[in-house]
DRENPA-3360 file (N, C-alpha, C; in nm, 2 decimals, always signed):
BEGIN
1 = XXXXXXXX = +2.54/+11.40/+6.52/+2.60/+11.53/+6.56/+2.53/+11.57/+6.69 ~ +2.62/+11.58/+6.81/+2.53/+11.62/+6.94/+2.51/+11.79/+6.93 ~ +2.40/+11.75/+7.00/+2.31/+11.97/+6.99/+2.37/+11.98/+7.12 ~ +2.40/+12.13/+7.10/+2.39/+12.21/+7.19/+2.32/+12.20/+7.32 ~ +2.35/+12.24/+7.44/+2.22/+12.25/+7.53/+2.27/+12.39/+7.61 ~ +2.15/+12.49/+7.62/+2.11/+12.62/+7.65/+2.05/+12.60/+7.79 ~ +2.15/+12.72/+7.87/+1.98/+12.70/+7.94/+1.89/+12.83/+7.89 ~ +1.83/+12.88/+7.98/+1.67/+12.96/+7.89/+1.78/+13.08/+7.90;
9 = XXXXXXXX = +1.83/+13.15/+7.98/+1.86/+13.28/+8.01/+2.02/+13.31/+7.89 ~ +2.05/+13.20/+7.84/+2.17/+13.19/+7.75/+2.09/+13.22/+7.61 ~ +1.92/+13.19/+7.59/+1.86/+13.23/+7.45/+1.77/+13.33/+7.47 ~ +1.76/+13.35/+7.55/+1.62/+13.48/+7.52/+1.65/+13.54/+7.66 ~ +1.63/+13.68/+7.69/+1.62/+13.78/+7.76/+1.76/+13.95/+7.72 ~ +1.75/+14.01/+7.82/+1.83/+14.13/+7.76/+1.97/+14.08/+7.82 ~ +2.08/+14.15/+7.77/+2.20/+14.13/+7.80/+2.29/+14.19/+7.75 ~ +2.43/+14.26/+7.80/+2.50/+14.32/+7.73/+2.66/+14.21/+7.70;
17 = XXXXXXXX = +2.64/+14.06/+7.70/+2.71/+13.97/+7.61/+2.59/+13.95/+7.49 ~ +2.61/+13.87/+7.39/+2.54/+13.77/+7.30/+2.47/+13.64/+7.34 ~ +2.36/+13.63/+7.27/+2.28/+13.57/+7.35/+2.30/+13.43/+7.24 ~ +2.25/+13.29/+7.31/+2.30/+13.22/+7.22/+2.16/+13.18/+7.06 ~ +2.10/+13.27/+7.08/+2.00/+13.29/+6.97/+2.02/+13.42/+6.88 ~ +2.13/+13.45/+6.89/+2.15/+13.63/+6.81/+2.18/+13.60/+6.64 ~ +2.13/+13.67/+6.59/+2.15/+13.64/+6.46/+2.21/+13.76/+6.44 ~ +2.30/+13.74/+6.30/+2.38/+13.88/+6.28/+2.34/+13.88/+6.17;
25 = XXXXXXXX = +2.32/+14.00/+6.14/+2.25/+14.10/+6.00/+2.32/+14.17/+5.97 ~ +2.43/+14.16/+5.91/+2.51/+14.22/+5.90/+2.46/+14.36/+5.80 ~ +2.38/+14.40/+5.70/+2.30/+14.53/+5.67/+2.22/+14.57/+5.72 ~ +2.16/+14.55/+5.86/+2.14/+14.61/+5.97/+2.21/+14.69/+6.07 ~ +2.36/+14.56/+6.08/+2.40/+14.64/+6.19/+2.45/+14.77/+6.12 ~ +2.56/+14.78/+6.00/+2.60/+14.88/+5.90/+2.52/+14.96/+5.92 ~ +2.38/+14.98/+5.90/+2.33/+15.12/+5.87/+2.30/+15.18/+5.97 ~ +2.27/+15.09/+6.05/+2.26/+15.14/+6.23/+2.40/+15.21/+6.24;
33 = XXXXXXXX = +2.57/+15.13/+6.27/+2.65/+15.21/+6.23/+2.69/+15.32/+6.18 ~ +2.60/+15.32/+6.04/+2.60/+15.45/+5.99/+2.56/+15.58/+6.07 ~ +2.44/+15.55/+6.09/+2.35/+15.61/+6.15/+2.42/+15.65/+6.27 ~ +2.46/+15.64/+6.36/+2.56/+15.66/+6.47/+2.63/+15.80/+6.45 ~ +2.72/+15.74/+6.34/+2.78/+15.84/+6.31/+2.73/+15.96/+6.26 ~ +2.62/+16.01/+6.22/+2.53/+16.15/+6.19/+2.55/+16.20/+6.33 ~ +2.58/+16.14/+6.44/+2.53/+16.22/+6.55/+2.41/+16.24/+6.59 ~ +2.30/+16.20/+6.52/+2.15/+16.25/+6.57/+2.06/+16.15/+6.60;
41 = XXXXXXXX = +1.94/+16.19/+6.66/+1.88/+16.13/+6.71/+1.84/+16.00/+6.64 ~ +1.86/+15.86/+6.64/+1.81/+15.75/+6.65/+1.66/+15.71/+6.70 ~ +1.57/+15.64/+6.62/+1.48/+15.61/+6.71/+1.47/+15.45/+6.64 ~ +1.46/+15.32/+6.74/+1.48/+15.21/+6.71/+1.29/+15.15/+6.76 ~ +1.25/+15.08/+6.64/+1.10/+15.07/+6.65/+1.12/+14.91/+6.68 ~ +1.06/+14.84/+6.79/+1.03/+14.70/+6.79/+0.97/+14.68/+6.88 ~ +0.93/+14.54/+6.94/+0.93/+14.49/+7.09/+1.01/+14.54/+7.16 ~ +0.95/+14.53/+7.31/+1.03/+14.59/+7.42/+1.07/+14.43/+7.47;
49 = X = +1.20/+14.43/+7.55/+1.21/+14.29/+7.59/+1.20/+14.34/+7.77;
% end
């Protein structure tokens, strides 16, 4: 089976497409969605990229 080949800027850095390392969490993104819709302030805790 041939692999993929990335270059670096397709798996890691910021971007407003999908990166080719994105994993979907799908009960993450939901409650973040949810969360949206309150209207109120969000605060998202992690690494800064």
């Amino acid at each position: 089976m041939p692999k993929n080949k990335y270059m670096t800027t397709d798996v890691f850095g910021v971007s407003n497409e999908l990166i080719a390392s994105y994993v979907e969490r799908v009960e993450v993104d939901d409650e973040f969605k949810r969360a949206l819709l309150l209207k109120k302030h969000i605060i998202v805790f992690g690494p800064s990229k």
